[in-house]
SEKOLZA-340020 format. One line per 5 residues: number of its first residue (from 1); their letters; for each residue x, y, z of N, C-alpha, C. Coordinates in steps of 0.05 Angstrom, whole numbers, padded with zeros to 5 digits. Layout:
N
NUM) a) X/Y/Z/X/Y/Z/X/Y/Z; ... $
END
This chain:
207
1) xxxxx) -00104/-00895/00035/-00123/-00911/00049/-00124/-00903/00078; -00155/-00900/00090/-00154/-00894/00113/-00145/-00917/00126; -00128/-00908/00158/-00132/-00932/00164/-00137/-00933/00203; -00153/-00946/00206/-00174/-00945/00232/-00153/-00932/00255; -00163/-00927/00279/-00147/-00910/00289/-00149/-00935/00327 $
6) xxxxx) -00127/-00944/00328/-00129/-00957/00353/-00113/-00942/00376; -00123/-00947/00400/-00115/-00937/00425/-00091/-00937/00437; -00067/-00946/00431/-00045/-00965/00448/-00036/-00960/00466; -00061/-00939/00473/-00064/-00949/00510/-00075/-00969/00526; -00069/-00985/00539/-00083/-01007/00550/-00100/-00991/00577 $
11) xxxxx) -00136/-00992/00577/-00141/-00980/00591/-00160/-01008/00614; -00157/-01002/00637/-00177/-01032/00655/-00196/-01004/00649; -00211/-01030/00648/-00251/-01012/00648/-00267/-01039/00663; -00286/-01028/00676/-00304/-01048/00689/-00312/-01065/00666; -00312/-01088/00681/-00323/-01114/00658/-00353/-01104/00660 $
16) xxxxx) -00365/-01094/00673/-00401/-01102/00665/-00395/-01070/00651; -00387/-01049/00648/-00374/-01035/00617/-00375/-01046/00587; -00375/-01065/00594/-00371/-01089/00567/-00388/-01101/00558; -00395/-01105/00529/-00421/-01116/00521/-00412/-01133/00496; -00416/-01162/00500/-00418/-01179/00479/-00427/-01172/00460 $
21) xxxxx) -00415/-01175/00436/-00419/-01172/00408/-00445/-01193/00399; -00460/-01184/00395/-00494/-01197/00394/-00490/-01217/00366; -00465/-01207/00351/-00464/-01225/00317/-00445/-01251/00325; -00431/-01253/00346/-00407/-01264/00351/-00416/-01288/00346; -00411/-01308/00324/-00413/-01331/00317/-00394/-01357/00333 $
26) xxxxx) -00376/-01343/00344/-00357/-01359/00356/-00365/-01368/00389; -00357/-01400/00394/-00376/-01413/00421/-00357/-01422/00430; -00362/-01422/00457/-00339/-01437/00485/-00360/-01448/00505; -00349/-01471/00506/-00368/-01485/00522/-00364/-01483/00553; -00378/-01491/00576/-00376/-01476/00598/-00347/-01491/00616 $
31) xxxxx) -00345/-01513/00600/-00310/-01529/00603/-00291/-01500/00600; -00303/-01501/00567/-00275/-01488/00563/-00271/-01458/00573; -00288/-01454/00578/-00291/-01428/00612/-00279/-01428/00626; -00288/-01445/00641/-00275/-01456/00667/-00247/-01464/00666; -00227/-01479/00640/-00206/-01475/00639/-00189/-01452/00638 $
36) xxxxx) -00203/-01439/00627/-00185/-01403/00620/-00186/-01397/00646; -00201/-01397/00655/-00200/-01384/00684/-00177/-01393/00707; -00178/-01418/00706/-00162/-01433/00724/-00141/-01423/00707; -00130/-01420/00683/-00109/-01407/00673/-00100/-01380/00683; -00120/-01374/00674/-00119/-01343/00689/-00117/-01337/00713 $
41) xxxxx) -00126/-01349/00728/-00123/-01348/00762/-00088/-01352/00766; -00075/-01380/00749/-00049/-01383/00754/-00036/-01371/00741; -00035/-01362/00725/-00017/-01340/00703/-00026/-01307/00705; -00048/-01299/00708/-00059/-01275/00712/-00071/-01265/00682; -00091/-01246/00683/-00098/-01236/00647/-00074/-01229/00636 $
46) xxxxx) -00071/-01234/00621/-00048/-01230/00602/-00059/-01222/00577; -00050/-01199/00561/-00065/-01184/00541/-00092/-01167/00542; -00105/-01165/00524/-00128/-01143/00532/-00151/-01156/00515; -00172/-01143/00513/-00198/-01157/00505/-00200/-01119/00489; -00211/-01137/00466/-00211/-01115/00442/-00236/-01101/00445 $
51) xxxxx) -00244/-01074/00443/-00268/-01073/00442/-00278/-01035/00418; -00297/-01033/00414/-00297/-01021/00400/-00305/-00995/00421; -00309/-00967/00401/-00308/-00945/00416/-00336/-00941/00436; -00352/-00960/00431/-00385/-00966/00447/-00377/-00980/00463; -00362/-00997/00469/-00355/-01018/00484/-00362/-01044/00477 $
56) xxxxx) -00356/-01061/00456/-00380/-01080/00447/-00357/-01089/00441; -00357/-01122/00454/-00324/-01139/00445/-00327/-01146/00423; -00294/-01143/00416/-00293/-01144/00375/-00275/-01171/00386; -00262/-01175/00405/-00245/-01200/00408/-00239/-01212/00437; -00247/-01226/00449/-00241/-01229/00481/-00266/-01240/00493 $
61) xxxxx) -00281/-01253/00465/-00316/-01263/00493/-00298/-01283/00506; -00290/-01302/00503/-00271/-01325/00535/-00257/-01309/00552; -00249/-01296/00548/-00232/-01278/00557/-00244/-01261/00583; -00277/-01254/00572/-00292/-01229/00582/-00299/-01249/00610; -00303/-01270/00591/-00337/-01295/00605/-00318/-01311/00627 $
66) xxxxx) -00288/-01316/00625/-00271/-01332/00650/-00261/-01304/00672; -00262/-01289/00656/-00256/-01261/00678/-00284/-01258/00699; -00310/-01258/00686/-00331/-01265/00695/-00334/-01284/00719; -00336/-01304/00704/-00328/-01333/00732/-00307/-01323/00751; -00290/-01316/00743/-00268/-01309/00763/-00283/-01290/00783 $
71) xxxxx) -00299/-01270/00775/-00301/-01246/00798/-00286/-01226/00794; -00274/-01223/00784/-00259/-01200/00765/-00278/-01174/00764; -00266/-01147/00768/-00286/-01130/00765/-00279/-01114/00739; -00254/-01109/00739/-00251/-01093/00714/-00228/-01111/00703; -00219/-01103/00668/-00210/-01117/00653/-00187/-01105/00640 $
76) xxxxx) -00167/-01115/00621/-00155/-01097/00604/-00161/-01092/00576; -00169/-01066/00568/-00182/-01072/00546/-00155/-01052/00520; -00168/-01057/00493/-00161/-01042/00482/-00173/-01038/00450; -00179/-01007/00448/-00206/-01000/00449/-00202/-00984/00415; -00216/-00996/00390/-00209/-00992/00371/-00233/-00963/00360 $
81) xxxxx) -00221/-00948/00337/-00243/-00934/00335/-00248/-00918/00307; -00257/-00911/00298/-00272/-00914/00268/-00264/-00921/00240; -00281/-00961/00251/-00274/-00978/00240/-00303/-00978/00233; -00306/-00982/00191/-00337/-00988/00196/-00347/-01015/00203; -00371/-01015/00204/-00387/-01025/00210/-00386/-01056/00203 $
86) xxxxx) -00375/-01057/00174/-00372/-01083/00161/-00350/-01096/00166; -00330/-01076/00173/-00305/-01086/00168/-00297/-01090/00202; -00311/-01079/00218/-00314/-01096/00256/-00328/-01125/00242; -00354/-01125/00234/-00361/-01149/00232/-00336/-01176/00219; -00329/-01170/00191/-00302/-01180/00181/-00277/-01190/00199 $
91) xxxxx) -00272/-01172/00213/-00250/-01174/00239/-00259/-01193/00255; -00286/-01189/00263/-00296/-01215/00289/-00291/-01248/00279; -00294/-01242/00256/-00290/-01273/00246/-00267/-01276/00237; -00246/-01263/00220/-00222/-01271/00220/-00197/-01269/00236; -00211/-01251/00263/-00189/-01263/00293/-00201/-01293/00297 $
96) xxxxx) -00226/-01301/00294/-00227/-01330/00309/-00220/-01350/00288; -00224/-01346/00263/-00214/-01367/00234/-00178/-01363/00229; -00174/-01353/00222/-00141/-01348/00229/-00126/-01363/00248; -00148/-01360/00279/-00130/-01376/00299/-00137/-01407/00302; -00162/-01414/00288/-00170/-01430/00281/-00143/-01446/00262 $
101) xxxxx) -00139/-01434/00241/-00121/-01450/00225/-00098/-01451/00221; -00095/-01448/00246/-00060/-01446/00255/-00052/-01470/00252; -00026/-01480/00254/-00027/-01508/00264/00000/-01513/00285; 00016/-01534/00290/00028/-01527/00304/00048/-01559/00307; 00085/-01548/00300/00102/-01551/00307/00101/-01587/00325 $
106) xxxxx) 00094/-01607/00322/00085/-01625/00337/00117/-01638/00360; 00138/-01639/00336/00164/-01645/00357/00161/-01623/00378; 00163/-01599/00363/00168/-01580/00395/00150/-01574/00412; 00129/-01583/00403/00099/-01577/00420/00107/-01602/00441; 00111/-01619/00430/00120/-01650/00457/00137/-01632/00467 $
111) xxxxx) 00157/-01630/00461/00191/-01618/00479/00175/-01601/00508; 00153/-01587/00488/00148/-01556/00509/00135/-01565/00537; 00118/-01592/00528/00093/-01602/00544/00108/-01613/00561; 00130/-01637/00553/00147/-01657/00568/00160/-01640/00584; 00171/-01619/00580/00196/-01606/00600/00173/-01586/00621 $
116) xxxxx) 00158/-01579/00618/00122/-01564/00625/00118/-01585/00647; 00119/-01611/00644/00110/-01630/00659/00121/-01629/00678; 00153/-01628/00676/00163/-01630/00705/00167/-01614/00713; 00169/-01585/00695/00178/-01553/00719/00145/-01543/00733; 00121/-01553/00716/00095/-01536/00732/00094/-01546/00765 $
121) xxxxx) 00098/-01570/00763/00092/-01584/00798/00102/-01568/00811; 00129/-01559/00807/00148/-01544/00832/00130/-01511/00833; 00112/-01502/00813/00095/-01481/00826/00068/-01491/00833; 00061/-01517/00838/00036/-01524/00846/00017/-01527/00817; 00027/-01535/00800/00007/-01529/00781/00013/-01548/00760 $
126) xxxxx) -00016/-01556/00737/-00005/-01578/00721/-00009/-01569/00687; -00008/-01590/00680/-00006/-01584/00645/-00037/-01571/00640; -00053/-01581/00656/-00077/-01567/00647/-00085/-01538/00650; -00059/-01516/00656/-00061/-01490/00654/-00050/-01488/00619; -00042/-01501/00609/-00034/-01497/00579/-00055/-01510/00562 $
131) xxxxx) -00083/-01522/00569/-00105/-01522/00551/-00105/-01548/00536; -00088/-01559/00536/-00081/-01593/00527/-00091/-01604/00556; -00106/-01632/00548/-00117/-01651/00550/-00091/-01677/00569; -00096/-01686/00589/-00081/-01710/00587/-00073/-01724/00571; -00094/-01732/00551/-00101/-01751/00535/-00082/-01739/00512 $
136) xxxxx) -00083/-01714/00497/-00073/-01703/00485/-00037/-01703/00482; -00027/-01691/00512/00008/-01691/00528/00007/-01730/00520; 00000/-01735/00526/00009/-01772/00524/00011/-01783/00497; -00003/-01784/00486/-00005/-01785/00458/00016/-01767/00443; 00026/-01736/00446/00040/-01725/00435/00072/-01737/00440 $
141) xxxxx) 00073/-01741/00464/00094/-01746/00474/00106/-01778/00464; 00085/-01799/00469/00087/-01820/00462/00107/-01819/00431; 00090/-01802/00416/00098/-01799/00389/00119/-01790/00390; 00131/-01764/00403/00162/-01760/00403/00178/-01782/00404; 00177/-01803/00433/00194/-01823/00442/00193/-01835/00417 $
146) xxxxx) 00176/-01840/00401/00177/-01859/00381/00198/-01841/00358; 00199/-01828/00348/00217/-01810/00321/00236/-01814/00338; 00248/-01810/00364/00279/-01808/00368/00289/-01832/00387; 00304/-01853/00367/00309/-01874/00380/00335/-01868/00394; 00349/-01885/00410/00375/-01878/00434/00391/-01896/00406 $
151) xxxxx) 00414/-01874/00395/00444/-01875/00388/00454/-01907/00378; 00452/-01925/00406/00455/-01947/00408/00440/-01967/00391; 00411/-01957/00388/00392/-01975/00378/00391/-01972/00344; 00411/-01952/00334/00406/-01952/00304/00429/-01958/00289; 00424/-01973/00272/00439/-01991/00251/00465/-01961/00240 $
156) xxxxx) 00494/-01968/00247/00513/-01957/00227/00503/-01959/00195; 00518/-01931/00186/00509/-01937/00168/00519/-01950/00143; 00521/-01954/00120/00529/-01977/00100/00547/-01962/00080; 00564/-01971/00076/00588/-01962/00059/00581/-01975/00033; 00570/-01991/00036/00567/-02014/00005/00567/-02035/00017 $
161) xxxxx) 00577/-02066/-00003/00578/-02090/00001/00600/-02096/00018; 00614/-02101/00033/00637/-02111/00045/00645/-02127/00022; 00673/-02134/00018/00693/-02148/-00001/00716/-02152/00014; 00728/-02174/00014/00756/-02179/00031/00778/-02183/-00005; 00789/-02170/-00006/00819/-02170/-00019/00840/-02178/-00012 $
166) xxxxx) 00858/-02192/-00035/00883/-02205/-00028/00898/-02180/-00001; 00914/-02197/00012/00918/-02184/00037/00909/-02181/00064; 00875/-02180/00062/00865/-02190/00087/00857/-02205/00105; 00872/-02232/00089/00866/-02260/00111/00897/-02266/00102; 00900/-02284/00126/00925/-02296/00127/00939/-02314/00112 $
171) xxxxx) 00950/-02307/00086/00945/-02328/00066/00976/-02347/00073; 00979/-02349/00090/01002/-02364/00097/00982/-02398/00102; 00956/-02386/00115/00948/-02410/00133/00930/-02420/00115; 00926/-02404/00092/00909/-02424/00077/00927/-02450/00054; 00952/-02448/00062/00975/-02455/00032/00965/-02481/00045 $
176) xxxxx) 00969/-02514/00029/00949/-02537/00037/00976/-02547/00054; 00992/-02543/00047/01020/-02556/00073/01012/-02545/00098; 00992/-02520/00100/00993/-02515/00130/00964/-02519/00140; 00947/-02529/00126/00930/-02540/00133/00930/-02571/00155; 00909/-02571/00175/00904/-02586/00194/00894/-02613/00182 $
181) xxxxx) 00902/-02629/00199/00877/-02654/00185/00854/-02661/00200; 00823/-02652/00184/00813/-02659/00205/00807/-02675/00212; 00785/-02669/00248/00776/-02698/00257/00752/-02719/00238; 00763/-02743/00235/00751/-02762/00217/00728/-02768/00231; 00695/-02767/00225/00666/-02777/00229/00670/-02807/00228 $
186) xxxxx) 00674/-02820/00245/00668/-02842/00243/00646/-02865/00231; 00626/-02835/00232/00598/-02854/00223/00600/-02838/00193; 00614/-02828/00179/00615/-02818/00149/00618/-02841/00137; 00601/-02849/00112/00598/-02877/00095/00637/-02866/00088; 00648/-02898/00080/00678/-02897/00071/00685/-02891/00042 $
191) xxxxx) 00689/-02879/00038/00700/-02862/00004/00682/-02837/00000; 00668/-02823/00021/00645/-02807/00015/00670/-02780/00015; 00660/-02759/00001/00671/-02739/00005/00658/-02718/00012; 00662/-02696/00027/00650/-02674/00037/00642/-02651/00019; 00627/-02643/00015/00623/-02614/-00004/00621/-02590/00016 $
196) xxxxx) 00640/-02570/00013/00637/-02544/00018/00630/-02515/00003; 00614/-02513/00020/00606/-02484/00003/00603/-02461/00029; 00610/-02437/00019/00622/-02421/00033/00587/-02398/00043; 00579/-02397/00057/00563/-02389/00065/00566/-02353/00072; 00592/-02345/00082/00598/-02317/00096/00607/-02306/00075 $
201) xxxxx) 00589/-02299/00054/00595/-02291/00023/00618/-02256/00034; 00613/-02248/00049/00633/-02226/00051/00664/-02222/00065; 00669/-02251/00063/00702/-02254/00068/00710/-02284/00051; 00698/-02284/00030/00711/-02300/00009/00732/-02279/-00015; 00750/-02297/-00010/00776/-02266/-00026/00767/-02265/-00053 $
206) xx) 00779/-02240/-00054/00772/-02244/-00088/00797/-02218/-00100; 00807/-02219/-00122/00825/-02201/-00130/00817/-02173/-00123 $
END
């Protein structure tokens, strides 16, 4: 099987070099522009923008279009080449469906965001260079605090029923010679007798 022949040279080429793929089914709205960019401005391009041997992006239109906004003159590209015709088309949609159906780790995605929260300030910068939402970090996080309760707040766990056996109460003090007498109710009708029943069913002895 042939198999296509890519560059793995990373070469910068002028962005207006570069020409949108006219089939590219895939959309970013001018938000989500403007966030890459402010990304990009604080992190720098990182990776390359794919393009074929004409120059025509096979992967990187946000990429091309926040470099754009930015003022950016040239880009990093890397530059694939005889791939046919169908199988560039094929590629354009399953780099963006693929990343589409990723999914993602939700405990450690909180851990990343929460500990993100307090190291970005000390470079001037907030969670919204990582593409999550306020609304999004709060809600994620909320949900962590909730799965990991503090040590203190959770029930030991259960061995079985508790049972007290001959041996573990003082059976000296129960023999009726060492019994107390108790204090007499004055207002108890005269000849009445008391009924007891033992309520703390897990320290009534039993063989």
């Amino acid at each position: 099987m042939r198999v296509p022949g890519v560059d793995p040279v990373i070469i910068m080429r002028a962005i207006d070099a570069l020409r949108p793929n006219p089939k590219n089914a895939r959309t970013h709205s001018k938000r989500k522009i403007k966030d890459l960019a402010e990304t990009i401005r604080a992190v720098g391009f990182i990776g390359a923008i794919v393009i074929d041997d004409a120059g025509m992006i096979l992967a990187g239109h946000a990429r091309h279009a926040a470099a754009r906004l930015l003022g950016m003159k040239t880009v990093p590209t890397l530059c694939v080449t005889g791939l046919h015709e169908s199988l560039v088309r094929a590629f354009v949609l399953a780099d963006n469906k693929f990343a589409e159906r990723a999914g993602w780790d939700r405990e450690l995605l909180a851990i990343e965001l929460e500990e993100l929260s307090v190291a970005l300030p000390a470079l001037q910068l907030d969670l919204s260079v990582t593409g999550f939402e306020a609304g999004e970090v709060d809600a994620l996080i909320a949900d962590l605090g909730a799965q990991t309760d503090a040590p203190e707040d959770r029930s030991p766990p259960s061995a079985g029923p508790a049972v007290s056996c001959r041996g573990d109460l003082d059976e000296a003090a129960l023999r009726p010679d060492r019994a107390e007498t108790p204090p007499v109710d004055s207002d108890a009708p005269a000849g009445d007798w008391a009924a007891l029943c033992s309520q703390d069913l897990p320290f009534v002895a039993s063989e």
